[in-house]
N, C-alpha and C positions, 0 to 999 in steps of 0.2 A: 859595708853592706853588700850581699851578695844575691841576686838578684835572678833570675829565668834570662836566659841571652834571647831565649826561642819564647815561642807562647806552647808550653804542654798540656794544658787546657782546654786547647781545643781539639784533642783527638785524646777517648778515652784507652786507661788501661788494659790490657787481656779479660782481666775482671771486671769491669765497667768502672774503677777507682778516678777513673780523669773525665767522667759525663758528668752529664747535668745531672741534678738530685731532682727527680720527679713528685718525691716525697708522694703525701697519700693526695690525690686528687680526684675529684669528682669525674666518673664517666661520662664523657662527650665537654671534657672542659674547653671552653670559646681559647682557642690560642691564633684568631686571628689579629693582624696590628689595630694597633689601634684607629687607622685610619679606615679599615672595615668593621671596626665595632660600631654601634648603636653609642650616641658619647666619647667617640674617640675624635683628636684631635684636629680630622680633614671636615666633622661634621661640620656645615656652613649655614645650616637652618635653626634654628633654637641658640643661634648664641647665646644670647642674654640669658637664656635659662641655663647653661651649660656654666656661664661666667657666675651663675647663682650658685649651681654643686661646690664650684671652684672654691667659694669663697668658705668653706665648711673644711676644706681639705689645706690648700694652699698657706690663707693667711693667720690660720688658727696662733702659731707663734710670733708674729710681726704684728698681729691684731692684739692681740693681750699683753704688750707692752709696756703700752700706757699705764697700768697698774704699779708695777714698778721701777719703772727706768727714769722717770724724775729724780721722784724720791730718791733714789741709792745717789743720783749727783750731790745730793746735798746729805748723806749720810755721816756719819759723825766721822770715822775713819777716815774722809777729806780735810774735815776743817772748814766747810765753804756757807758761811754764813749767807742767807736767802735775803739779800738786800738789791734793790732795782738791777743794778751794774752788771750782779752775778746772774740774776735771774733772766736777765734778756741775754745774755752771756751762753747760758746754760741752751734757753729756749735756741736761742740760734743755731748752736754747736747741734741739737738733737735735729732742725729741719734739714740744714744743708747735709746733715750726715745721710737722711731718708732722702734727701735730693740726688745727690751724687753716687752712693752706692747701691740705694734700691731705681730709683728711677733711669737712672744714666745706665752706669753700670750694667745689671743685671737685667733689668727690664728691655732697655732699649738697646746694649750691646752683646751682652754676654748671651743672652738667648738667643741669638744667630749662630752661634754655635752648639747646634747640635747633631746626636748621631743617628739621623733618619728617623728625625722626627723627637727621641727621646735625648733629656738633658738628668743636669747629676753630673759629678764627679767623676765615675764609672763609667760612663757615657763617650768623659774624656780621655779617661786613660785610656778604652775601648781604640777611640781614634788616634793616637799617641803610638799607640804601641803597633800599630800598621798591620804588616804582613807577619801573621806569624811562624811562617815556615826563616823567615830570614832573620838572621844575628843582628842583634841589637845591639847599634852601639853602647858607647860608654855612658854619651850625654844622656841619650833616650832611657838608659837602664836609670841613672838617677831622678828624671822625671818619671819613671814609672815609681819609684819607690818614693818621692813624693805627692804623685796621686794618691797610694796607697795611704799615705802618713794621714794626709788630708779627709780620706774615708775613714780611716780611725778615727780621727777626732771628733766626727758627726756620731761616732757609739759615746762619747763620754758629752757632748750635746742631749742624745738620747736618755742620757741617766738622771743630767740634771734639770733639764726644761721642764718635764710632768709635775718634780718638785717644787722647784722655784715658783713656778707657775701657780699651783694650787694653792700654797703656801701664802701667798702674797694676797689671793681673791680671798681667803679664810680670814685673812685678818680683817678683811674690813670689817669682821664685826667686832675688831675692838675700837671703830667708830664709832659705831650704835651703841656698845656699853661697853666700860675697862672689865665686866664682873665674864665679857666672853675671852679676856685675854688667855686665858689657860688653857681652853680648846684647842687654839688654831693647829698646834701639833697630832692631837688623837684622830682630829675630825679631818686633818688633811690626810691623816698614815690611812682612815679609814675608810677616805674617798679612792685614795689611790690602790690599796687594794683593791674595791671592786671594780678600778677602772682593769686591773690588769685580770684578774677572776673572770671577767664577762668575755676579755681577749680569746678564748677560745669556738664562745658562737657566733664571732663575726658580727661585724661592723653594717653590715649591707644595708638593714634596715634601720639601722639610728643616724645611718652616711644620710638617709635622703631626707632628713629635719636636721641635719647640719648647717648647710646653707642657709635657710629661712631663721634661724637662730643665731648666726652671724650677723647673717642682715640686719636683726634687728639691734644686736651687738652694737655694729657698725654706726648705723641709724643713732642711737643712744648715746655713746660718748660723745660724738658729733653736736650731736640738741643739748650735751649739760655743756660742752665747750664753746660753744654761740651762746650759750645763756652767762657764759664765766663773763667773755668777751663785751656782752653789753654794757659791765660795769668797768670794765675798763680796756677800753680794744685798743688802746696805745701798745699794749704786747706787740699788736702785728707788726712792728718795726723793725723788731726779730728779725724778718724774714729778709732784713740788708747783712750781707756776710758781713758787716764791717765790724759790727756788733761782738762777732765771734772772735774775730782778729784782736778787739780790747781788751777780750777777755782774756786772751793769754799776752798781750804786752800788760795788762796788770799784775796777773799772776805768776807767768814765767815760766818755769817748770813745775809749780804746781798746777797749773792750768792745764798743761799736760797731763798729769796723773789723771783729771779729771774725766778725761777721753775715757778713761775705764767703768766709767756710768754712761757715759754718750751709746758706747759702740751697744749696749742692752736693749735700745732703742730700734736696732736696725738687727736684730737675733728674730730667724726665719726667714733671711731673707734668698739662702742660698735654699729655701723649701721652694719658690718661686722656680726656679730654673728647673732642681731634681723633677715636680710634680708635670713639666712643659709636655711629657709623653700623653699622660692621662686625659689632659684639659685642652693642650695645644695654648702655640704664644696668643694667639690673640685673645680668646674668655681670658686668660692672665692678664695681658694688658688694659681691659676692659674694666676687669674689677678692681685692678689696681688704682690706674685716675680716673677711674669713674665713682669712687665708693672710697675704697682702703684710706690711700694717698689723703683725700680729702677730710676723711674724718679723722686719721691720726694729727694731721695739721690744727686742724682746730680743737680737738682735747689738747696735744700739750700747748697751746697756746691760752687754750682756758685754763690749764694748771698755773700756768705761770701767772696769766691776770688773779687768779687766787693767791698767789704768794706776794704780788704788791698791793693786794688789799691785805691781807692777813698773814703775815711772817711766819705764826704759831703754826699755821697749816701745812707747813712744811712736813710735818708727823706723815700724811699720807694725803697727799692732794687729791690726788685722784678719786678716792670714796668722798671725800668734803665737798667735791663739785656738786654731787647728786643732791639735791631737796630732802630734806631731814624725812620726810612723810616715805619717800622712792628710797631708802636706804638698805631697806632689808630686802626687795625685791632686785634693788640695784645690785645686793650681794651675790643674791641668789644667781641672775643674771652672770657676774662676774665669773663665778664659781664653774656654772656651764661653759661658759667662754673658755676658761681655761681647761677643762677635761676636755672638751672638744678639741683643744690646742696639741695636748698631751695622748689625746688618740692621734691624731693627724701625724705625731712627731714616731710613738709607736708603730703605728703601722709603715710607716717612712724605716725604720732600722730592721722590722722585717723584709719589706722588697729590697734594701740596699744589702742584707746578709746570704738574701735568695740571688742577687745577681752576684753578689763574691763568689759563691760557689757556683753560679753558672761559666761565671770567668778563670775558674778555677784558684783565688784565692782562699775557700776556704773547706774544710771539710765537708761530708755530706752530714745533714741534720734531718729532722723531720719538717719536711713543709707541708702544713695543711690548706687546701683550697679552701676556701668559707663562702665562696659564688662561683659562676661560673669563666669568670674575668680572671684571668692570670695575675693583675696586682694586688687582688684581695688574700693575702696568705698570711698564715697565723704559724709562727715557730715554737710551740712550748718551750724549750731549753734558752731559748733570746727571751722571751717572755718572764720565764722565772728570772733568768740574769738582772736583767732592765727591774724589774718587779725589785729584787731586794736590794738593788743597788739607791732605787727611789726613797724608799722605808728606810734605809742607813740614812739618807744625805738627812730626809727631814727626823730622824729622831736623833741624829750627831748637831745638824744648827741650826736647830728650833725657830729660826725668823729665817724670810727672805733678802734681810739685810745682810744675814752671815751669810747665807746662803749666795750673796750677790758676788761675794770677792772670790767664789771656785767660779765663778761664772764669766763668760768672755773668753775665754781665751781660744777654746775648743773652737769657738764660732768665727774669732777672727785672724785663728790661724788658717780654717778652711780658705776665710776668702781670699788673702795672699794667696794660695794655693791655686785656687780656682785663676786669678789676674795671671799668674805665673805659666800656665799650662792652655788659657786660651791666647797666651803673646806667640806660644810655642806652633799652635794651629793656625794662627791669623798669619804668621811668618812662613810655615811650611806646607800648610793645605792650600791656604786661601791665596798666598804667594801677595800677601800685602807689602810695600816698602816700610821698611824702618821708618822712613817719613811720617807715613801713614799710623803707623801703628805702638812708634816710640811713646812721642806723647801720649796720646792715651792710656796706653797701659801704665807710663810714670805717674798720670795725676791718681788711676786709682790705685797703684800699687804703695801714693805716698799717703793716702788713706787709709790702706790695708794697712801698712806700716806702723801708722801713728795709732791708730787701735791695737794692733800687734805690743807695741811697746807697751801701750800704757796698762794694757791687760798681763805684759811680762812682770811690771813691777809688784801684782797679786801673787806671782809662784809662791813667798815666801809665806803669805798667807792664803793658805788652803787653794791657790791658783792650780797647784802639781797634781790636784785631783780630775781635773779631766786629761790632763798630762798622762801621768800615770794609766788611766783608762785606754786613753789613747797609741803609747806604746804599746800595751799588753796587745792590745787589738794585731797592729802593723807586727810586732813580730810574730804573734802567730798565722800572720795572711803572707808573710814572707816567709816562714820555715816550711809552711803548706807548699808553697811554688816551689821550692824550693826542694823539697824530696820529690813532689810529683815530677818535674825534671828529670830527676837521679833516676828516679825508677822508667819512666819511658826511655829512655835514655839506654840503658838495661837491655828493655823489652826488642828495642829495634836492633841493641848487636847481637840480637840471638836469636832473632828471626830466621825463620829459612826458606829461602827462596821458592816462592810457589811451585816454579818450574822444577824445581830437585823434588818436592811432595809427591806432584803430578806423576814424576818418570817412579818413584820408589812405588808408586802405588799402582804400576804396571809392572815394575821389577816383582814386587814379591805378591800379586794376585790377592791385594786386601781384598776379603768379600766385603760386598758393601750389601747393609741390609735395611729395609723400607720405613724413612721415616724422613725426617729433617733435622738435620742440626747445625742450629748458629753459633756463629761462634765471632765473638768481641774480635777488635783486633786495632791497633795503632798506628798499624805500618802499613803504610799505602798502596805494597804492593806483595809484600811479602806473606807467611802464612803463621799465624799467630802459635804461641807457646803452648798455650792451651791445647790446641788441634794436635801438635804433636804429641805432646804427653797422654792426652784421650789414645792416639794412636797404638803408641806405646804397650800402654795397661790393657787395653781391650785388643786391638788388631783388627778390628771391625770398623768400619765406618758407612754414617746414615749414607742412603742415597743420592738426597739430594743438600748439601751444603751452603751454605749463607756465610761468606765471612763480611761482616759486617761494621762497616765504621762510620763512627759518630764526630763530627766535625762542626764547633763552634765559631759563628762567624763572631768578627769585631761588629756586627748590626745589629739591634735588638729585634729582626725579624725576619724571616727568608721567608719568601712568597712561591709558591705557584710551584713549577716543574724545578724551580732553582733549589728545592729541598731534599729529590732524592733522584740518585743517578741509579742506574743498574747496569750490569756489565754480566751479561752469561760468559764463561768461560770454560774450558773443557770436563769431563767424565763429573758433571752435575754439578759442578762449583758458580756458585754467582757468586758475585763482591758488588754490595749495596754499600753505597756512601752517601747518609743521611747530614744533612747540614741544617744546623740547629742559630736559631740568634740567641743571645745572652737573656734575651726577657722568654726565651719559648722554652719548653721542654724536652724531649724525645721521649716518643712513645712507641715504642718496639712495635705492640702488636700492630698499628698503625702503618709502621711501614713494611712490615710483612705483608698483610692487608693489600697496600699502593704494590707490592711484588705482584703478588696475584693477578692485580688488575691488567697489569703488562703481560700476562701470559707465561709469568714465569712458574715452573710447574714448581713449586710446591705444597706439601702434605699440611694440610690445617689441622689436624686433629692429633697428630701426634708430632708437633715441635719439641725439641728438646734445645734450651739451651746452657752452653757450658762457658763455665768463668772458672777463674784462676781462684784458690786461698791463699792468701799466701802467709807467709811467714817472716818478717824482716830479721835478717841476722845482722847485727851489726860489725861492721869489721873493726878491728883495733885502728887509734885515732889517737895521736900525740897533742894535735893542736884541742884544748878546753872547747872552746868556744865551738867546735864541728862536732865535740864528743856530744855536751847538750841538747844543739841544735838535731842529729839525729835522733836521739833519748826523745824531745820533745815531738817531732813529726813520726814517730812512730808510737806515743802516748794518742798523737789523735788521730792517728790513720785506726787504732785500736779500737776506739772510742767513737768513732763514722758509724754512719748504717752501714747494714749489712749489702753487699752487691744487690742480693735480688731486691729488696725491697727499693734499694737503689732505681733500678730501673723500673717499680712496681711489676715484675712478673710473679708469676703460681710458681709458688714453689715448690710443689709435686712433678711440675716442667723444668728444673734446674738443675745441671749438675756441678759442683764444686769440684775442683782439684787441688790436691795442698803441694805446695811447691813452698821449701825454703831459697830467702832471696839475698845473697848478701850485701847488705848495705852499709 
């Protein structure tokens, strides 16, 4: 594995190739944190109303569980007949699993760890990876490239959850009658289309009947599972682990395998932590045991009092709770539950593809704002991906039940991940003792573990599918770091020292004539590629100079004066260094704008700015695996937007230079 030693990420190319992708964005878009937005996570008035949005966004895939994550324990592909022993067996294994990994866990440990305010994955590596002017060691480069592995796997999450999900609410009308069994595939392919079709005009106004439609979600399972429970609330005994424990000294290692219906139960739970920037921990932990926690307890405990009154109902507990009269309404209900789950989760793999590329994992794409809120964004090309990979999953395995053995693993490979990389913070940010910190992270990493495993034993059957996804992802988020490297890398040994520019351009009497030109640049001190070669061809240079650099902090926000430095320096040259967080943008004209402000004289009317074209020439390469590796990072350096639109500037203001680069 070969890795970024440095972070080149955070300072772009000549061309602007190593910035943020600004993609197309609304004029005057809000990119204050979230702690000065309206609903961001320092607000301390409106909780409850705020823990209300939450609940629309958050727990859309950990809320719609219940649908399926019984059932698949007792799936034919186990074996596990639905008799008293099993069934408290089962119930128990699904509570302590939501006890220990959603509530402990993540809720109450793992969201202390986050990075100024915002949580995710990315969040972590963000913190992980430290300074990035300084060499990374060994160990640190393979937790970076296991953060990465871990972020891939939430894209092949993204593929199969919409499916699964919709899949499972569509059958319950083959409760209400076997003559709807034939639907469930059209009507699901045809919901799921237009959940990703509508993906383009934004979410903003159907985000705010999210939450009050959870609610009543929430509310709902909750009243048929106290209504399961009156007939027979002896289930609650479930809720002693011992219960759990019998169930694998009876079964043994099959008991185990069974963990790979358990862990389906607790799938959404790392959406908890990611979503902690927009809502803040506390609306999370609110609607958690205040609502979530509470109502998933008592459905699957009503499922299971339905399986020791009724064995048959094993088919699908969960629709047979609801009152014969409530079933078609119950569906209808379920169905929203779940695209609401499957928007929640889409727009989750949009801001996670927007911060890759802010982090500089992943090429520049188009990103569209759809509000004025910087995590509202829409990616057509992730859109279409996601969109046919959903349509493949449900028109290749027609039920939720096939569809349940590619499922899991994607989800509990992340959370090992996630235990692995906050041991790594708790040890080196937080400076906890081993004492401190051992156990804990052994009791959930033997958690992560035993889902890990039992989800290993699906690779053979259609488990490699989010594998496969998964990989695809990580090598292309490492071959990206991995040329942008090579190429800044490049850029800095061919730099030339400002001061040699300076003295040449009193040696040979450049005229300089009236305008402004900026010019990108990498090198902290040095005078960019570009400027020279503009030199070069023309012999002219604007008046007044800008060289300009863009600098990505490990924080997802820079505040106030700590965003742009200025430095006038001699015969009209300034060096601005704007400093950007992973969740913000840069917006050029912006900080030319903040120049101004300061008195630094330059021309607003006629900017011009120049970026590099380049050319990648690949040089001869013996070892395969660097031949493709290059082949592949210059297919999608090809295939990125273009620079200007890059930085969203006029392109009647921009000049290109073509420069072959060998690589």
């Amino acid at each position: 594995m070969t890795l970024p030693a440095t972070r080149p990420m955070g300072e772009p190319m000549d061309s602007g190739q190593d910035a943020a992708e600004p993609g197309s964005r609304p004029s005057g878009l809000d990119q204050r944190p979230p702690a000065s937005r309206p609903g961001g996570k320092a607000a301390t008035k409106g909780g409850l109303a705020l823990a209300l949005v939450a609940l629309g966004v958050v727990y859309g895939d950990i809320g719609t569980s219940p649908i399926y994550a019984l059932k698949a324990c007792f799936a034919r592909e186990y074996g596990l007949a639905p008799t008293a022993v099993n069934v408290y067996g089962v119930v128990s294994l699904i509570i302590w699993a939501l006890t220990i990994t959603v509530s402990i866990k993540y809720v109450a440990v793992v969201m202390r760890a986050d990075n100024h305010g915002e949580g995710g994955i990315l969040a972590l590596l963000a913190i992980i990876r430290g300074d990035r002017d300084a060499p990374l060691p060994r160990r640190r480069l393979y937790l970076v490239g296991l953060a990465l592995f871990g972020a891939a796997l939430l894209y092949g999450d993204g593929v199969i959850t919409p499916a699964i999900s919709v899949l499972s609410a569509v059958e319950g009308l083959h409760v209400a009658s076997p003559r709807f069994a034939g639907l469930s595939v059209p009507v699901s392919a045809a919901i799921l289309f237009a959940l990703f079709a509508v993906q383009r005009f934004g979410v903003r106004r159907v985000g705010s009947v999210f939450g009050p439609v959870m609610l009543l979600w929430f509310l709902t399972i909750g009243t048929f599972g106290v209504m399961a429970l009156a007939h027979d609330p002896m289930i609650l005994r479930a809720i002693d682990p011992s219960y759990g424990v019998r169930f694998f000294i009876e079964h043994g290692a099959h008991g185990f395998v069974i963990l790979g219906g358990v862990v389906l139960a607790v799938t959404g739970a790392e959406a908890l932590y990611a979503d902690m920037g927009y809502f803040g921990s506390g609306p999370i932990r609110w609607g958690w045991f205040g609502l979530v926690f509470p109502a998933l307890l008592l459905n699957y405990a009503g499922q299971g009092a339905l399986l020791l009154q009724d064995a048959s109902a094993v088919a699908n507990p969960f629709f047979l709770l609801a009152p014969r009269m409530l079933l078609y309404p119950y569906v209808v209900l379920a169905t929203i539950a779940t695209i609401i789950a499957s928007q929640a989760l889409i727009s989750g793999v949009f801001v996670l593809t927007n911060q890759a590329i802010q982090l500089g994992y992943a090429p520049r794409l188009t990103v569209i704002h759809t509000s004025r809120t910087p995590e509202h964004v829409y990616m057509p090309a992730i859109n279409r991906v996601l969109m046919l990979g959903c349509l493949l999953l449900v028109v290749t395995f027609r039920s939720s039940d096939a569809l349940g053995a590619a499922y899991g693993i994607a989800v509990t490979g992340t959370m090992a991940i996630t235990t692995v990389l906050f041991y790594t913070i708790a040890r080196t940010q937080w400076g906890w003792s081993r004492a401190r910190v051992v156990p804990l992270c052994a009791v959930f990493l033997a958690v992560d573990g035993a889902f890990l495993g039992a989800n290993a034993l699906k690779i053979a059957h259609d488990g490699w599918v989010p594998l496969a996804i998964a990989a695809t992802v990580w090598i292309l988020m490492t071959t990206w770091a991995w040329g942008r490297e090579r190429l800044v890398a490049f850029r800095r040994q061919n730099a030339v020292p400002l001061t040699d520019l300076l003295a040449r351009l009193d040696r040979e009497k450049i005229p300089r004539v009236p305008g402004t030109a900026v010019f990108l640049t990498s090198h902290p001190d040095g005078a960019p590629r570009v400027l020279m070669r503009q030199l070069d061809y023309a012999h002219v240079l604007a008046t007044h100079v800008v060289l300009l650099r863009i600098v990505f902090e490990e924080r997802p926000w820079v505040r106030g004066r700590d965003r742009i430095s200025i430095t006038p320096l001699a015969q009209g040259f300034v060096r601005v260094v704007t400093r950007v967080g992973f969740l913000q943008e840069p917006d050029l004209s912006a900080v030319l704008a903040e120049c101004r402000l300061e008195h630094v004289a330059l021309a607003a009317e006629d900017t011009v700015f120049y970026m590099n074209a380049e050319r990648l020439i690949p040089k001869p390469e013996s070892n395969p695996f660097r031949r493709w590796r290059k082949a592949l990072f210059i297919v999608l350096l090809r295939n990125s937007r273009a620079a200007p639109d890059f930085f969203g500037l006029p392109a009647d203001r921009v000049v290109e230079i073509g420069e072959k680069v060998p690589f």
